[in-house]
HTML snippet that shows the backbone in 3Dmol.js (N, CA, C, O; Angstrom):
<script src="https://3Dmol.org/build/3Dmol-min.js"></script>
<div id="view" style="width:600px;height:400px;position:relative"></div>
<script>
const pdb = `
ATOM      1  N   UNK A   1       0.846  -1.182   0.000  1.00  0.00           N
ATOM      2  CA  UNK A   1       0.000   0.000   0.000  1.00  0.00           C
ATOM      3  C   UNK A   1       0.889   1.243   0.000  1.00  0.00           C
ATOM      4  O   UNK A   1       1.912   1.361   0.675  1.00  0.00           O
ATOM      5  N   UNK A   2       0.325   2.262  -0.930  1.00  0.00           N
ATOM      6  CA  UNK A   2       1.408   3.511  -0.961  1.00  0.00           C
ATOM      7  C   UNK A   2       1.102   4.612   0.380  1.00  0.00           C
ATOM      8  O   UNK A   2       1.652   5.705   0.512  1.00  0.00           O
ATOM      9  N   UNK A   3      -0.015   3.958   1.404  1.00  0.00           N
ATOM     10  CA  UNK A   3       0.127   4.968   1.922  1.00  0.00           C
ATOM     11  C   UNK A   3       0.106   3.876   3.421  1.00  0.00           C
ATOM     12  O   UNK A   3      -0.887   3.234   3.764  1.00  0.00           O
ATOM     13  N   UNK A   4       1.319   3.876   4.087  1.00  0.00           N
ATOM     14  CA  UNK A   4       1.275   2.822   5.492  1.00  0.00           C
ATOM     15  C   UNK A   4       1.107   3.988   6.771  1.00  0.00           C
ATOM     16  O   UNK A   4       1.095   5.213   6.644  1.00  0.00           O
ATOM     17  N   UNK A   5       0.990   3.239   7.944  1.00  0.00           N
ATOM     18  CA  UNK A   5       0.881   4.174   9.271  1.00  0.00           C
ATOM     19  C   UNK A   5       1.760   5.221   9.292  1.00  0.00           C
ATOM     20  O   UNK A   5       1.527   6.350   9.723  1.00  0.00           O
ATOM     21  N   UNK A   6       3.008   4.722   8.705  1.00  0.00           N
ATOM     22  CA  UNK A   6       4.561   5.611   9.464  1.00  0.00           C
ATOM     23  C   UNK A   6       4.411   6.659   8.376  1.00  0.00           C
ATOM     24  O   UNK A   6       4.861   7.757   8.703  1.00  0.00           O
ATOM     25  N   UNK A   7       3.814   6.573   6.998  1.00  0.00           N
ATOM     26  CA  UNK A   7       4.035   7.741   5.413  1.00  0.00           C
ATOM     27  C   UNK A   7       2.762   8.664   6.504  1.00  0.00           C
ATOM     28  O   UNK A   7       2.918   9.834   6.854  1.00  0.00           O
ATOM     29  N   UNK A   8       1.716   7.914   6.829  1.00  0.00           N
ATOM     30  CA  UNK A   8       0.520   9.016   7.438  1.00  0.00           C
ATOM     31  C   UNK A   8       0.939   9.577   8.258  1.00  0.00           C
ATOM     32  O   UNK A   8       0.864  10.800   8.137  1.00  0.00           O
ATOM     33  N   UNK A   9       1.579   9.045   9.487  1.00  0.00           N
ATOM     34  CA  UNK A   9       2.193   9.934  11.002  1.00  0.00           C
ATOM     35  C   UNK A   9       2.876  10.999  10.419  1.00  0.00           C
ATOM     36  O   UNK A   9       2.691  12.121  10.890  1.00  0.00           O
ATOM     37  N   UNK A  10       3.797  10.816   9.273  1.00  0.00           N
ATOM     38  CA  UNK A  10       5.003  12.081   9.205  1.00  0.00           C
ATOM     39  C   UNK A  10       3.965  12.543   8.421  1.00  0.00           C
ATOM     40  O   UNK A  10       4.108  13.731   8.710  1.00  0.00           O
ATOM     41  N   UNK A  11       3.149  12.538   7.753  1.00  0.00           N
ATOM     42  CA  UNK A  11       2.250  13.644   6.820  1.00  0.00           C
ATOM     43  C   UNK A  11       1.411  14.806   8.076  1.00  0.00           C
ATOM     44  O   UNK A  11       1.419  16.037   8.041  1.00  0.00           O
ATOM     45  N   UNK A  12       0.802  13.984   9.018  1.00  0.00           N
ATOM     46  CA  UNK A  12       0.344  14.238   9.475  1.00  0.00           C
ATOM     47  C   UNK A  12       1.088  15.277  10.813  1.00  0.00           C
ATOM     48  O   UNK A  12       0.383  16.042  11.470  1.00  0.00           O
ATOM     49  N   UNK A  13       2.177  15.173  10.983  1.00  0.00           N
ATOM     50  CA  UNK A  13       3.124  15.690  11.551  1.00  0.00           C
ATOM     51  C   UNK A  13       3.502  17.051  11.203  1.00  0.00           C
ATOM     52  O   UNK A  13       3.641  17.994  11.982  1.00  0.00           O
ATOM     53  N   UNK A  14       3.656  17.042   9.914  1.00  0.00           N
ATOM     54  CA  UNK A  14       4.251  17.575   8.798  1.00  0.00           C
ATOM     55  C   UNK A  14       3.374  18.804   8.731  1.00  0.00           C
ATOM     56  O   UNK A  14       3.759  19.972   8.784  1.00  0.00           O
ATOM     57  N   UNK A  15       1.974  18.303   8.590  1.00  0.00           N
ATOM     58  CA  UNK A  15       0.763  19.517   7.885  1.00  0.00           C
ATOM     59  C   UNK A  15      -0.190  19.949   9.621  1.00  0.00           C
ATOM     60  O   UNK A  15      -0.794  20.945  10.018  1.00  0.00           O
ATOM     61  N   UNK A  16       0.088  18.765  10.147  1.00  0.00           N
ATOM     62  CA  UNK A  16      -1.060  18.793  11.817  1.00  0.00           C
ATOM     63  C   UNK A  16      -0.143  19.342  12.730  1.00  0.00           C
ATOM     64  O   UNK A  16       1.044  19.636  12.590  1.00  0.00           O
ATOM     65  N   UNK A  17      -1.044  19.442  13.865  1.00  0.00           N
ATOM     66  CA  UNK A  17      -0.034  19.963  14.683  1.00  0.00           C
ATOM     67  C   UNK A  17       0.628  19.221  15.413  1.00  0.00           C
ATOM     68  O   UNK A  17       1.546  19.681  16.093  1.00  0.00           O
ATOM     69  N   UNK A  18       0.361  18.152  15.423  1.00  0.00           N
ATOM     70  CA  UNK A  18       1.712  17.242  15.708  1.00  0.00           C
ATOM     71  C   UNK A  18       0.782  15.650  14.923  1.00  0.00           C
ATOM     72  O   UNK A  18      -0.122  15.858  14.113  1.00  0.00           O
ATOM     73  N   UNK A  19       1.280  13.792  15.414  1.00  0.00           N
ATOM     74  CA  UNK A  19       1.512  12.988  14.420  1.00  0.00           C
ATOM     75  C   UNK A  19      -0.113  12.413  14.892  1.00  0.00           C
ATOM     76  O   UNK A  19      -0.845  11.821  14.099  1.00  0.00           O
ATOM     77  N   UNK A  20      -0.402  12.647  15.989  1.00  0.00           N
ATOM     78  CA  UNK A  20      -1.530  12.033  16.119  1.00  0.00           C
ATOM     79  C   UNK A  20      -2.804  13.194  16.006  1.00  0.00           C
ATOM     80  O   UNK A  20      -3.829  13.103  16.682  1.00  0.00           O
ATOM     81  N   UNK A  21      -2.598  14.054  15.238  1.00  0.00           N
ATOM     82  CA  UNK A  21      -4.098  15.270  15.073  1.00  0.00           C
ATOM     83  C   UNK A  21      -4.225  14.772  14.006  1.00  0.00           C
ATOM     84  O   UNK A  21      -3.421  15.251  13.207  1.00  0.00           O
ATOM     85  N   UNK A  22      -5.179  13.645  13.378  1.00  0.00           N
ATOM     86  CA  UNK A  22      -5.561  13.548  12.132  1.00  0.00           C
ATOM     87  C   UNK A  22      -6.888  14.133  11.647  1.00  0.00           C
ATOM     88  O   UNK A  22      -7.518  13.996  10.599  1.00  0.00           O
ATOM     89  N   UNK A  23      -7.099  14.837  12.774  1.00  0.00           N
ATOM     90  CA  UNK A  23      -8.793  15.322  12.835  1.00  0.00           C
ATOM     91  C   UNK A  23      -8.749  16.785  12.058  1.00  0.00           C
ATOM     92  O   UNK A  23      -9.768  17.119  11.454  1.00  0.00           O
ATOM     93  N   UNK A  24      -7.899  17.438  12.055  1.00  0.00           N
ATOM     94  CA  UNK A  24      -7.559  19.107  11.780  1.00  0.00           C
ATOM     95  C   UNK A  24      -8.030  19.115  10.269  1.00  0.00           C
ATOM     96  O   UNK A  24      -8.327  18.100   9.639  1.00  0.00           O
ATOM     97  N   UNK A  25      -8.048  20.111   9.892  1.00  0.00           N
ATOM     98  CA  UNK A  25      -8.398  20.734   8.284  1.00  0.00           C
ATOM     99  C   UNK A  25      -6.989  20.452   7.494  1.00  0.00           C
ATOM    100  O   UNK A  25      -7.020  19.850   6.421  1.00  0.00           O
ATOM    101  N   UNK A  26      -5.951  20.833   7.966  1.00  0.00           N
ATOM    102  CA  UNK A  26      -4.954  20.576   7.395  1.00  0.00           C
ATOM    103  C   UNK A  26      -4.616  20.043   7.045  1.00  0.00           C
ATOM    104  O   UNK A  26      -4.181  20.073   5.894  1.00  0.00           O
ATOM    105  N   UNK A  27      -4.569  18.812   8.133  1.00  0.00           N
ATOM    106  CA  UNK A  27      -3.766  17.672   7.795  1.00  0.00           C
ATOM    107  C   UNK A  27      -4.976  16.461   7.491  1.00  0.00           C
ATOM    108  O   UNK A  27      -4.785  15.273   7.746  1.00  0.00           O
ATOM    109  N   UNK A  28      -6.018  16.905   7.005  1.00  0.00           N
ATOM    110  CA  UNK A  28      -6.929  16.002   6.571  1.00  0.00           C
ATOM    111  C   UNK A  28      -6.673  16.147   4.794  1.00  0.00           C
ATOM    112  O   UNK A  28      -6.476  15.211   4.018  1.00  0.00           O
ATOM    113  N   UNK A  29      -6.760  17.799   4.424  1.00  0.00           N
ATOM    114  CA  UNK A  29      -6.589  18.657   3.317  1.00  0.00           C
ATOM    115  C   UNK A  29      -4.698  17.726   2.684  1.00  0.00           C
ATOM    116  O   UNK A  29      -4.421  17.629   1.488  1.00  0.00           O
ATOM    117  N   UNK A  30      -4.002  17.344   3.518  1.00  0.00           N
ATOM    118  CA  UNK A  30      -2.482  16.705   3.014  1.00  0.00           C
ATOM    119  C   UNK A  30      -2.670  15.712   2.791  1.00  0.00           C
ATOM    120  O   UNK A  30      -2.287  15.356   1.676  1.00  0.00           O
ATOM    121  N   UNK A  31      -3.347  14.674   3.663  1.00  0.00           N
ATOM    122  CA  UNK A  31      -3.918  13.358   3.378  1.00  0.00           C
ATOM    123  C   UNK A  31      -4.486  12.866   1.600  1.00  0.00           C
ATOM    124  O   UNK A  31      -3.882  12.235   0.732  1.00  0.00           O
ATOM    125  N   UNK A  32      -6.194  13.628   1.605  1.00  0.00           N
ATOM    126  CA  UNK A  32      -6.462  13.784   0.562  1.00  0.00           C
ATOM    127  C   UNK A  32      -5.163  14.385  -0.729  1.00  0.00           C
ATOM    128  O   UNK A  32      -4.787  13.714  -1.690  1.00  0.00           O
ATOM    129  N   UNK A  33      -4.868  15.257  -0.509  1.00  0.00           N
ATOM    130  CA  UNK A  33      -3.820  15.413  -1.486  1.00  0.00           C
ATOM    131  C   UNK A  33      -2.543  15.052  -1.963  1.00  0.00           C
ATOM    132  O   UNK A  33      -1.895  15.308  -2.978  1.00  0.00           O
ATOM    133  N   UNK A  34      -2.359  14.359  -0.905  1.00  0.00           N
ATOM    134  CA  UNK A  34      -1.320  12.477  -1.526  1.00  0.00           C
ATOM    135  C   UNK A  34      -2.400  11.602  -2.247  1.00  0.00           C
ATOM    136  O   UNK A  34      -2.077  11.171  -3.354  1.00  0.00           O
ATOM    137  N   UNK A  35      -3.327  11.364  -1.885  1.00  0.00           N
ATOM    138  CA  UNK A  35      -4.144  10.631  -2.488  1.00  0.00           C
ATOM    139  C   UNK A  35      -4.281  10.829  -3.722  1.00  0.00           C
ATOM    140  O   UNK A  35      -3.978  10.203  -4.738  1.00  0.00           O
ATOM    141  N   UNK A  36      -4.852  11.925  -3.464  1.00  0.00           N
ATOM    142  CA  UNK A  36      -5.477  12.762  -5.042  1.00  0.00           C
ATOM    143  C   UNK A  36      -4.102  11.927  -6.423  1.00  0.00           C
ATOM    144  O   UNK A  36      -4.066  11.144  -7.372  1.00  0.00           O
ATOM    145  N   UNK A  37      -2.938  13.102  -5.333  1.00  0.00           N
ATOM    146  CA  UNK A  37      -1.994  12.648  -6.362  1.00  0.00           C
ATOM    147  C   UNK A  37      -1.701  11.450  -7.115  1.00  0.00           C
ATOM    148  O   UNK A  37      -1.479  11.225  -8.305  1.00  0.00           O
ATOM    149  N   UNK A  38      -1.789  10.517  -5.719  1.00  0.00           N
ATOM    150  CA  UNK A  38      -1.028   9.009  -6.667  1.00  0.00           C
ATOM    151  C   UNK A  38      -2.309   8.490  -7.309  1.00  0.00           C
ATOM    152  O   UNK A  38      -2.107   7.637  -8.173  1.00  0.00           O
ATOM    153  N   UNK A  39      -3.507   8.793  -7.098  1.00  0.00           N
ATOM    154  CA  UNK A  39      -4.504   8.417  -7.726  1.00  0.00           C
ATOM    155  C   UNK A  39      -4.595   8.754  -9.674  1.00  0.00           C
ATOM    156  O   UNK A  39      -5.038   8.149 -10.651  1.00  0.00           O
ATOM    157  N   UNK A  40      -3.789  10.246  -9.377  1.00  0.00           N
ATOM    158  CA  UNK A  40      -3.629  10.740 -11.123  1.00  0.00           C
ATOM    159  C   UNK A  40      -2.815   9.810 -11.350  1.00  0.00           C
ATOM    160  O   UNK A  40      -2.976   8.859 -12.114  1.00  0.00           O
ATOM    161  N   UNK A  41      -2.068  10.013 -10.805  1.00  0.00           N
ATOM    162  CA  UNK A  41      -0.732   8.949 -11.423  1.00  0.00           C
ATOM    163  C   UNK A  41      -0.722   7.304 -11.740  1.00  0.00           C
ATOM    164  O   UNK A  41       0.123   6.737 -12.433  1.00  0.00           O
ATOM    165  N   UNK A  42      -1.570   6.834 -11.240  1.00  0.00           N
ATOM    166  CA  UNK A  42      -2.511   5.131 -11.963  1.00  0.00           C
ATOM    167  C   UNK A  42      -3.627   5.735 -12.608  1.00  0.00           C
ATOM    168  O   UNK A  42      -4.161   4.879 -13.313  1.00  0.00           O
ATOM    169  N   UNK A  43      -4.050   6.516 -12.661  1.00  0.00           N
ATOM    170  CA  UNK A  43      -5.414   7.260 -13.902  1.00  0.00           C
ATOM    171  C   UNK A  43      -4.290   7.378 -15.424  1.00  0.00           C
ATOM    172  O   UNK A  43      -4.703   7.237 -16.575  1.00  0.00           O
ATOM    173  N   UNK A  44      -3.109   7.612 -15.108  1.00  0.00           N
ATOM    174  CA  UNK A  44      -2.385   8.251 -16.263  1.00  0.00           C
ATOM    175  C   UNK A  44      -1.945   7.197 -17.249  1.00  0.00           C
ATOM    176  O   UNK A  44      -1.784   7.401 -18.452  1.00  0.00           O
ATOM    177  N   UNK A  45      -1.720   5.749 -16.460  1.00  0.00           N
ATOM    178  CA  UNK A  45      -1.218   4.542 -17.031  1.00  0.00           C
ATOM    179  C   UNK A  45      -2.592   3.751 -17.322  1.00  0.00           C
ATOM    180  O   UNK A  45      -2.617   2.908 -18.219  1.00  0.00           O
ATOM    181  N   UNK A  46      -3.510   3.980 -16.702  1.00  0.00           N
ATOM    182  CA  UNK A  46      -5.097   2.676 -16.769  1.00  0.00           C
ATOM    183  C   UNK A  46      -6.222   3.471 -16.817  1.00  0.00           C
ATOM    184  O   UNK A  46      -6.979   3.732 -15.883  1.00  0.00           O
ATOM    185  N   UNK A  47      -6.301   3.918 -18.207  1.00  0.00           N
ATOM    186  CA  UNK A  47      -7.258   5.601 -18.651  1.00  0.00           C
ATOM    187  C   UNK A  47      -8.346   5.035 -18.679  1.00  0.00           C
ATOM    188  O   UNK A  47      -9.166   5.847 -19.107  1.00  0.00           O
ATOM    189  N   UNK A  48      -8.971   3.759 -18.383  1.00  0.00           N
ATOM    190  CA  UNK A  48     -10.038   3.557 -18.561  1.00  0.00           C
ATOM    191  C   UNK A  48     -10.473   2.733 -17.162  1.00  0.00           C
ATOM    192  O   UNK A  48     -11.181   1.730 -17.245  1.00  0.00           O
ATOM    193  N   UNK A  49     -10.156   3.064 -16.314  1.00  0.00           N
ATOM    194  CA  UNK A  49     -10.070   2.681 -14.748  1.00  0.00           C
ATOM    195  C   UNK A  49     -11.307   3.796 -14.265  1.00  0.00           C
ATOM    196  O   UNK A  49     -11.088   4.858 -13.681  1.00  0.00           O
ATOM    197  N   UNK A  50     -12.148   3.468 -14.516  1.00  0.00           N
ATOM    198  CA  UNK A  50     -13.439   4.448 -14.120  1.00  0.00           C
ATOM    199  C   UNK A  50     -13.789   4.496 -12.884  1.00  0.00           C
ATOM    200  O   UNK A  50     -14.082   5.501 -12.237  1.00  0.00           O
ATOM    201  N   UNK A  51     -13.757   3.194 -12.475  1.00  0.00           N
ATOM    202  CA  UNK A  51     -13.865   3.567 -10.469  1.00  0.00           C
ATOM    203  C   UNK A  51     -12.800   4.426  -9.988  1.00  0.00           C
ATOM    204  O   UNK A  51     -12.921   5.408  -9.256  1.00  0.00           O
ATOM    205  N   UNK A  52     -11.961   4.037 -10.383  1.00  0.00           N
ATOM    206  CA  UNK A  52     -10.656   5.062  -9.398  1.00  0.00           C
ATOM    207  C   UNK A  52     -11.166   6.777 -10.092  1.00  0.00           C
ATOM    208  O   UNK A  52     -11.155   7.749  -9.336  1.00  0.00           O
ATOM    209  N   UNK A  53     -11.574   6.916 -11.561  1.00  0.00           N
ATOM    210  CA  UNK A  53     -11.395   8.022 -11.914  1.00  0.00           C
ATOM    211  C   UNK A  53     -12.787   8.826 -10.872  1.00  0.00           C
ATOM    212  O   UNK A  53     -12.745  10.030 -10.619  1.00  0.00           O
ATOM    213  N   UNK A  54     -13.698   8.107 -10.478  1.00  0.00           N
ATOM    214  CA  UNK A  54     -15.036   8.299  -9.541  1.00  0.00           C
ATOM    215  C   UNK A  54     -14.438   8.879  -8.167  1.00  0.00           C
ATOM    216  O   UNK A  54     -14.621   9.997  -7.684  1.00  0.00           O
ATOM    217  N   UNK A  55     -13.588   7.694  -7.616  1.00  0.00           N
ATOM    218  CA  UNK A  55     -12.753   8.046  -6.412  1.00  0.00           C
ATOM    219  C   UNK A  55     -11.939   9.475  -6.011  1.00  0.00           C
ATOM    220  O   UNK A  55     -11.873   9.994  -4.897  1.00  0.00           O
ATOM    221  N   UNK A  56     -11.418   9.881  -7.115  1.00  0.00           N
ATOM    222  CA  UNK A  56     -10.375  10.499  -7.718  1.00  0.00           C
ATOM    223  C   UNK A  56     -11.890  12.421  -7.173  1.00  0.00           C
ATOM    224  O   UNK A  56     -11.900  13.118  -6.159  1.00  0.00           O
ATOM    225  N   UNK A  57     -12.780  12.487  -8.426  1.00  0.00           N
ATOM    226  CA  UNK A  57     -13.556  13.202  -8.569  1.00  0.00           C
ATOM    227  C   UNK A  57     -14.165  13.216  -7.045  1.00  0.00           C
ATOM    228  O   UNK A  57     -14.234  14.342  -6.554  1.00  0.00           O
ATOM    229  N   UNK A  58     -14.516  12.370  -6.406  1.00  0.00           N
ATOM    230  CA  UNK A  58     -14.805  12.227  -5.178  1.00  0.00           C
ATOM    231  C   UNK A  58     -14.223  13.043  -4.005  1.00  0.00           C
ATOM    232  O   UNK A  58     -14.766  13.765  -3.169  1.00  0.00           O
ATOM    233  N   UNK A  59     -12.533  12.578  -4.288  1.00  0.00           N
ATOM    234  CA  UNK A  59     -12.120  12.977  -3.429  1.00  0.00           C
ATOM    235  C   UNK A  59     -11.893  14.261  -3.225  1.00  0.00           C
ATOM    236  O   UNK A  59     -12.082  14.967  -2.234  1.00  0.00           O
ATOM    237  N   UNK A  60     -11.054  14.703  -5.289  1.00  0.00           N
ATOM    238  CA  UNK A  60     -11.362  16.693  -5.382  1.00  0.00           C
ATOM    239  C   UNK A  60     -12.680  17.448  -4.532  1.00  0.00           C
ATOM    240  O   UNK A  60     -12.774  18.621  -4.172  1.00  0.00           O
ATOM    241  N   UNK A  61     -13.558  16.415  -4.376  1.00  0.00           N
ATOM    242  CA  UNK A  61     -14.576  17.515  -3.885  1.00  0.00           C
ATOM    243  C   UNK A  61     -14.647  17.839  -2.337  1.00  0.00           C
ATOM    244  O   UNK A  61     -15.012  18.894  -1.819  1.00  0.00           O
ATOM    245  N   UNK A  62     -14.124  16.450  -1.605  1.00  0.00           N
ATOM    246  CA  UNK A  62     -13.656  16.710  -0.176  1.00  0.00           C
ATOM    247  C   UNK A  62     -12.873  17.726  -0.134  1.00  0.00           C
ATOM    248  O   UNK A  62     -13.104  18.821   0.380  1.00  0.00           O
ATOM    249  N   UNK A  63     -11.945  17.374  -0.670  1.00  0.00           N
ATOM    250  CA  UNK A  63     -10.725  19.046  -0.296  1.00  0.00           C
ATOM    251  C   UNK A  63     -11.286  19.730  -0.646  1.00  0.00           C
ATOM    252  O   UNK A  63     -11.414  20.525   0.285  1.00  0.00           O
ATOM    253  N   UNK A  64     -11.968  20.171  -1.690  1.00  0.00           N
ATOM    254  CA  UNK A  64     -12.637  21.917  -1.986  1.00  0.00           C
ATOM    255  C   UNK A  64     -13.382  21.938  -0.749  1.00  0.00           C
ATOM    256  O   UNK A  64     -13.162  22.825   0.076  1.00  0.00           O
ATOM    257  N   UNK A  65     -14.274  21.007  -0.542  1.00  0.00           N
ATOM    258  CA  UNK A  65     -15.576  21.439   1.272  1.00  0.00           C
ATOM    259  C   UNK A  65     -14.076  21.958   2.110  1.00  0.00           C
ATOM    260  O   UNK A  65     -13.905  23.178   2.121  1.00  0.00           O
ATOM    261  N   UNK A  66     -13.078  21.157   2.750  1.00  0.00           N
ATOM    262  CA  UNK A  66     -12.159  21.208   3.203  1.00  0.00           C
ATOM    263  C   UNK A  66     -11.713  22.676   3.275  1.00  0.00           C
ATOM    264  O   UNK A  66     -11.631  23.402   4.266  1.00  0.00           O
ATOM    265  N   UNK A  67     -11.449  22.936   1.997  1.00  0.00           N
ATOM    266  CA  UNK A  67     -10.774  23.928   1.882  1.00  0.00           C
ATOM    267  C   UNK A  67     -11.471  25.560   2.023  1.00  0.00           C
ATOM    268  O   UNK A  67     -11.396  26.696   2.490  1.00  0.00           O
ATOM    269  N   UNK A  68     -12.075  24.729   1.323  1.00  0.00           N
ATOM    270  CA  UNK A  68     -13.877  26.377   1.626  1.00  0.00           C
ATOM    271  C   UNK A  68     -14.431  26.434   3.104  1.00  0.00           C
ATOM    272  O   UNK A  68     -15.136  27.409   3.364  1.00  0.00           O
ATOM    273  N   UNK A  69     -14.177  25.418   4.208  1.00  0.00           N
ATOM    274  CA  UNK A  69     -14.608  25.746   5.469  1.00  0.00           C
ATOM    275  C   UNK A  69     -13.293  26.731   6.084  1.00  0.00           C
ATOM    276  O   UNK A  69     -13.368  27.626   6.925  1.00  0.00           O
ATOM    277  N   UNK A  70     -12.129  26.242   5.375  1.00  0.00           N
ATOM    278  CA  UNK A  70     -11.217  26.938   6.286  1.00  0.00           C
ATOM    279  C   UNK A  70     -10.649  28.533   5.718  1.00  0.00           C
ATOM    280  O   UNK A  70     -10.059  29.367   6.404  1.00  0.00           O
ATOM    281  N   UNK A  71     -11.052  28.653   4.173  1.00  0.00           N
ATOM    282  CA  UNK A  71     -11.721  30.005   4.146  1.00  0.00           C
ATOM    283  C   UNK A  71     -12.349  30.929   4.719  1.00  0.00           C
ATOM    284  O   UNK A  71     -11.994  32.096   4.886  1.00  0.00           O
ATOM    285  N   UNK A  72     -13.526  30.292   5.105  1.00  0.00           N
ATOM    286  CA  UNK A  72     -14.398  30.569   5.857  1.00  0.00           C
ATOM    287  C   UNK A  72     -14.579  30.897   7.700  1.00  0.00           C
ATOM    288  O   UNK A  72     -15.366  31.550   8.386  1.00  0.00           O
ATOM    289  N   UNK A  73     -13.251  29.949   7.990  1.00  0.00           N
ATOM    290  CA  UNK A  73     -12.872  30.061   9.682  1.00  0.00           C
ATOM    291  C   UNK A  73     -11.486  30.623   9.600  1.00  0.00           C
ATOM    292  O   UNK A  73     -11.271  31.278  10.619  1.00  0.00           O
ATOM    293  N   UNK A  74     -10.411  30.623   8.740  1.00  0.00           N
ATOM    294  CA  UNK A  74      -9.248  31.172   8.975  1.00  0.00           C
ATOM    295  C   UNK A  74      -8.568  31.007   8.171  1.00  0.00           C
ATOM    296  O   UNK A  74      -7.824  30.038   8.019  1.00  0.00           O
ATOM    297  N   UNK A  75      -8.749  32.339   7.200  1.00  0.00           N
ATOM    298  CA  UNK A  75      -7.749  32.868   5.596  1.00  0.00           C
ATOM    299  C   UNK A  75      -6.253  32.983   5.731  1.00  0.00           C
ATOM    300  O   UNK A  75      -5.573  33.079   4.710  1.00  0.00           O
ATOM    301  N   UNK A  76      -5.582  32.979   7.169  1.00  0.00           N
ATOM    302  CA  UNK A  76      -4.267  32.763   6.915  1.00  0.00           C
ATOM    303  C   UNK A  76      -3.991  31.158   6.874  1.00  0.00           C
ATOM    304  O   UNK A  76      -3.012  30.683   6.298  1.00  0.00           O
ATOM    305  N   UNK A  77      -5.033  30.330   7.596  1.00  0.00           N
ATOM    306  CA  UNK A  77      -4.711  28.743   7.725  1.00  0.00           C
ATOM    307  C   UNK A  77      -4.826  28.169   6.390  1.00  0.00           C
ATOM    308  O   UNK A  77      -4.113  27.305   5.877  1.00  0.00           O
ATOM    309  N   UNK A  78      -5.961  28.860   5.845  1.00  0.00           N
ATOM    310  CA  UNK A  78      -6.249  28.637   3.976  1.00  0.00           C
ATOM    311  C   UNK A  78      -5.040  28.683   3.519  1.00  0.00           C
ATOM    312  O   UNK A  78      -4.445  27.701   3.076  1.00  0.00           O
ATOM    313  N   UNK A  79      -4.487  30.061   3.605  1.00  0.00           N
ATOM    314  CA  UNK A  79      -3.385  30.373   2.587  1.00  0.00           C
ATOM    315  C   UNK A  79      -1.856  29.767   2.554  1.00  0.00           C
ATOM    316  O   UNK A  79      -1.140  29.600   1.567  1.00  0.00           O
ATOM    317  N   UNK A  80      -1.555  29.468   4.045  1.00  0.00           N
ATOM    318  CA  UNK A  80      -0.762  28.652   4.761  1.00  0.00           C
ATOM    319  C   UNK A  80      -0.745  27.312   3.777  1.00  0.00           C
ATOM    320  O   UNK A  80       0.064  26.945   2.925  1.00  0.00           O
ATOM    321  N   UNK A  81      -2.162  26.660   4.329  1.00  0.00           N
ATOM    322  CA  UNK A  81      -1.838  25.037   3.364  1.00  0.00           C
ATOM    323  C   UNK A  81      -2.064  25.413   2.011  1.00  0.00           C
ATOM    324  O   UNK A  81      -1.368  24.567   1.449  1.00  0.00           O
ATOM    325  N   UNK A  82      -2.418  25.906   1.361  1.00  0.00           N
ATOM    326  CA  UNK A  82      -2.626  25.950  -0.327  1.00  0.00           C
ATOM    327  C   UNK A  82      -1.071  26.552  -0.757  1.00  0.00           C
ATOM    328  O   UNK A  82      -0.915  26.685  -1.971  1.00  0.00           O
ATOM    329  N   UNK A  83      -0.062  26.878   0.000  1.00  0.00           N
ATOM    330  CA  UNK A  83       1.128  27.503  -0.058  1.00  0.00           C
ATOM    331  C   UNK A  83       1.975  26.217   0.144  1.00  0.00           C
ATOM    332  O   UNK A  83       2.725  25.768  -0.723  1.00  0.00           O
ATOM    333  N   UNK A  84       1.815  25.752   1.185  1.00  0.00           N
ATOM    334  CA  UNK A  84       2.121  24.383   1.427  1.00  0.00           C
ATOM    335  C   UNK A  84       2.745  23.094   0.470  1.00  0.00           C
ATOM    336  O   UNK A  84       3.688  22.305   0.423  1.00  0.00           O
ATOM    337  N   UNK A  85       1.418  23.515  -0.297  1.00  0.00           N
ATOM    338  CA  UNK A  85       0.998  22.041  -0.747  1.00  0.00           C
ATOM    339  C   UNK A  85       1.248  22.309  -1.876  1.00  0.00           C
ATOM    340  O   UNK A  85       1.733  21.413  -2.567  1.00  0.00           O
ATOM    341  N   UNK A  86       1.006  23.648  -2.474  1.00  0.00           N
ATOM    342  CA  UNK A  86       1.382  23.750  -3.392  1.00  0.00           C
ATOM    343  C   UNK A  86       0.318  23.948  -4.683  1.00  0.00           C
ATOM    344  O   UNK A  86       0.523  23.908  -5.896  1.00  0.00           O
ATOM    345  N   UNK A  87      -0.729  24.144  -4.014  1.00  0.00           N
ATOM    346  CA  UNK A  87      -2.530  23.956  -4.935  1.00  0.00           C
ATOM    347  C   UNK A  87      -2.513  24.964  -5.744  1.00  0.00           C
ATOM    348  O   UNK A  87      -1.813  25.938  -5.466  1.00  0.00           O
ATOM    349  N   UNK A  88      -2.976  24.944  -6.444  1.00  0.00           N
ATOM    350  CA  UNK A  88      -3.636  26.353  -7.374  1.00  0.00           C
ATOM    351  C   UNK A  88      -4.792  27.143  -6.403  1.00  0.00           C
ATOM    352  O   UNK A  88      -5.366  26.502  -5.523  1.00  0.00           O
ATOM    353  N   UNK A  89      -5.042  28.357  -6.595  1.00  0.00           N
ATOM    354  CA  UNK A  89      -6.080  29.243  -6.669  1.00  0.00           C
ATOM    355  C   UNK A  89      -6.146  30.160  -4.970  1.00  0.00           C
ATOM    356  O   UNK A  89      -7.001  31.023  -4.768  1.00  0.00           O
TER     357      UNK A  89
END
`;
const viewer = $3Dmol.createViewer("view");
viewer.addModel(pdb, "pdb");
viewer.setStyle({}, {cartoon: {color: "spectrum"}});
viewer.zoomTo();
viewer.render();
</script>
């Protein structure tokens, strides 16, 4: 599996405020967006993999809620992870 306990703790470390806050906006928002990623990246080799491409669309829409609540509660925490991570917009 590309994503084991020890890749989540340091993500979660990394974006949360420390390894065990998996609950936060942030580091929920880093989670999804490893995902997202390696998810393009088997979409790119198996173009006709329609569940994952479902999954995939699925998941973009968690991070936008994600990301639009923390707009909404705290525009430097927004700008912080979309700086982060590296997102568009």
């Amino acid at each position: 599996m590309y994503l084991t306990k020890e890749n989540k703790e340091k993500l979660f470390a990394k974006h949360g405020k420390n390894a065990k806050d998996t609950g936060s906006a942030e580091g929920q928002i880093a989670l999804f967006t490893e995902r997202i990623n390696h998810l393009t990246e088997h979409l790119k080799t198996n173009r006709k993999d329609y569940n994952t491409e479902r999954s995939l669309v699925k998941l973009v829409g968690k991070r936008r809620a994600l990301l639009d609540y923390l707009t909404k509660k705290d525009i430097l925490r927004y700008r912080a992870i979309v700086k982060e991570l590296g997102l568009r917009k």
